[in-house]
C-alpha positions in Angstrom: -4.6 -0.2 -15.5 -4.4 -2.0 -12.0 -6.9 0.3 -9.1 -6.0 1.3 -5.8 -8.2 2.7 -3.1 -7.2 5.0 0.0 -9.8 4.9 2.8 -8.9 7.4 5.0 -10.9 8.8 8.4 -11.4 12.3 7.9 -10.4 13.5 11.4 -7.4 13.3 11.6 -5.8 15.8 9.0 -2.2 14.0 9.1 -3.6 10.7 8.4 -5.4 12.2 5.5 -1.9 13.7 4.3 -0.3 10.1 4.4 -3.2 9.3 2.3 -2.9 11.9 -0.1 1.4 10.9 -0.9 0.7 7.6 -0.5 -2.5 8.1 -3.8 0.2 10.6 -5.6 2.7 7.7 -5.0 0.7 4.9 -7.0 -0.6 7.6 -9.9 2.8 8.3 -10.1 3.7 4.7 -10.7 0.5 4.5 -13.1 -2.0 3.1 -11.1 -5.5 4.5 -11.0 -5.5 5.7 -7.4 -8.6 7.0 -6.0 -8.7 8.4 -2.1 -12.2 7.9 -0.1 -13.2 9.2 3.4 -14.5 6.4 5.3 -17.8 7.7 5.6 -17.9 8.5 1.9 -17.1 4.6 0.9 -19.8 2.6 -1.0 -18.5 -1.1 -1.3 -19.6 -1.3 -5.0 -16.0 1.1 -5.7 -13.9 -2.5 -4.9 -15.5 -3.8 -8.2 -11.9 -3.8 -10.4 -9.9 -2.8 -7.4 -6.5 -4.5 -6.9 -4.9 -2.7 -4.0 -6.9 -1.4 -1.2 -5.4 0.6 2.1 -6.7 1.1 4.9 -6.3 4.1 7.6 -6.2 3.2 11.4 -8.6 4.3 13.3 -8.5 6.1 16.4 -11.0 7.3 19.5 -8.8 10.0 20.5 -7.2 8.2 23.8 -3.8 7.1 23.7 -4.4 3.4 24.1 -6.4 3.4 21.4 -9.7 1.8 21.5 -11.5 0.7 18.5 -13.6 3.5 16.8 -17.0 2.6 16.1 -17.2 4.5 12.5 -13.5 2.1 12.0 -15.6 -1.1 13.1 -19.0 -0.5 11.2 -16.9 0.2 7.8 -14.8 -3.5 8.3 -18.1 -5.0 9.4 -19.9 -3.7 5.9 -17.0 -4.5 3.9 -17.2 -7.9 1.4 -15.1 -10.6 1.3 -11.7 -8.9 -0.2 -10.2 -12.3 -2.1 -8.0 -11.3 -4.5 -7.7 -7.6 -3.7 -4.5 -7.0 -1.9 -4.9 -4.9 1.4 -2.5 -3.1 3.3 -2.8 -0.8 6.6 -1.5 2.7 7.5 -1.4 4.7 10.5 -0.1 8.0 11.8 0.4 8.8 15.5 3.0 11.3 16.9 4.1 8.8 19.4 4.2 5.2 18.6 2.7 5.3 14.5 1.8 2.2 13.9 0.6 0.2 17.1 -2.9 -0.4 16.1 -2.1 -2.6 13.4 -2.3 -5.9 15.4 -6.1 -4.6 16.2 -6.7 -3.9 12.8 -5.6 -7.2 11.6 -7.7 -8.8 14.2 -11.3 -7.0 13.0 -10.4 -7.3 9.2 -9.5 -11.6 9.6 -13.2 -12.2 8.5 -12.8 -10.3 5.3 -9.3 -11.1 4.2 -6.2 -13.2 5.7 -4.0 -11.7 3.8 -2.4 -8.4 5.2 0.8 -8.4 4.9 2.0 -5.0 4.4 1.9 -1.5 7.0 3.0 1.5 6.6 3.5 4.2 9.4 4.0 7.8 9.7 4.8 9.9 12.7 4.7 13.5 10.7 2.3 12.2 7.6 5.2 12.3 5.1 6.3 9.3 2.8 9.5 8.1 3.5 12.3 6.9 1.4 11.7 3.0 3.3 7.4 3.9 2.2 8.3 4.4 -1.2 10.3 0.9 -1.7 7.5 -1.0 0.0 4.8 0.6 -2.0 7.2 -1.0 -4.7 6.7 -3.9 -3.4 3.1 -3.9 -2.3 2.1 -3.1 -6.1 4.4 -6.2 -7.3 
């Protein structure tokens, strides 16, 4: 059975909620899919892992600044070759714009990120659902 983790950021309770559909989205397509506050990760859970996706971070202002817990966690993280990693964010205005910065702290782990997923509200949406598809291919 292919593994998929969620780290999430516990803050922010609609992130966590995009989290949740998106783990109740892969179990539904059978995929052991396990959901992990950040500060609750221990790097020894990507042992068997195939899919991991990551929650933005966020400092609270609206441009967005890295967040130090976001930063420590990608900075403690091994070398993810051969697990494929994804992003997802929720913001009410502008979801997704911190993926560029993401991208940028997680180049010395992986090059390979290749799929995002965004939520204003915290809901899956119809166009979610087909590129989970396609993430998990």
């Amino acid at each position: 059975m292919k593994k998929a983790l969620i780290v999430v950021q516990n803050e922010n309770t609609r992130t966590r909620k995009f989290g949740e559909e998106i783990a109740a989205f892969l179990l539904n397509r059978g995929l052991s899919a396990e959901l992990i506050p950040i500060n609750n990760f221990d790097p020894h859970k990507l042992q068997g892992t195939d899919y991991l996706l990551l929650s933005g971070y966020r400092n609270g202002s609206l441009f967005s600044h890295a967040d130090n817990e976001w930063v420590s966690f990608v900075d403690k993280l091994p070398t993810l070759n051969g697990i494929k990693t994804a992003l997802f964010d929720t913001y009410k205005i502008f979801p997704g714009r911190l993926f560029a910065k993401m991208k940028k702290y997680l180049r010395k782990k992986t090059d390979d990120v290749s799929f995002t997923f965004k939520s204003s509200d915290g809901s899956l949406s119809v166009s979610d659902k087909l590129d989970l598809n396609d993430f998990i291919r």
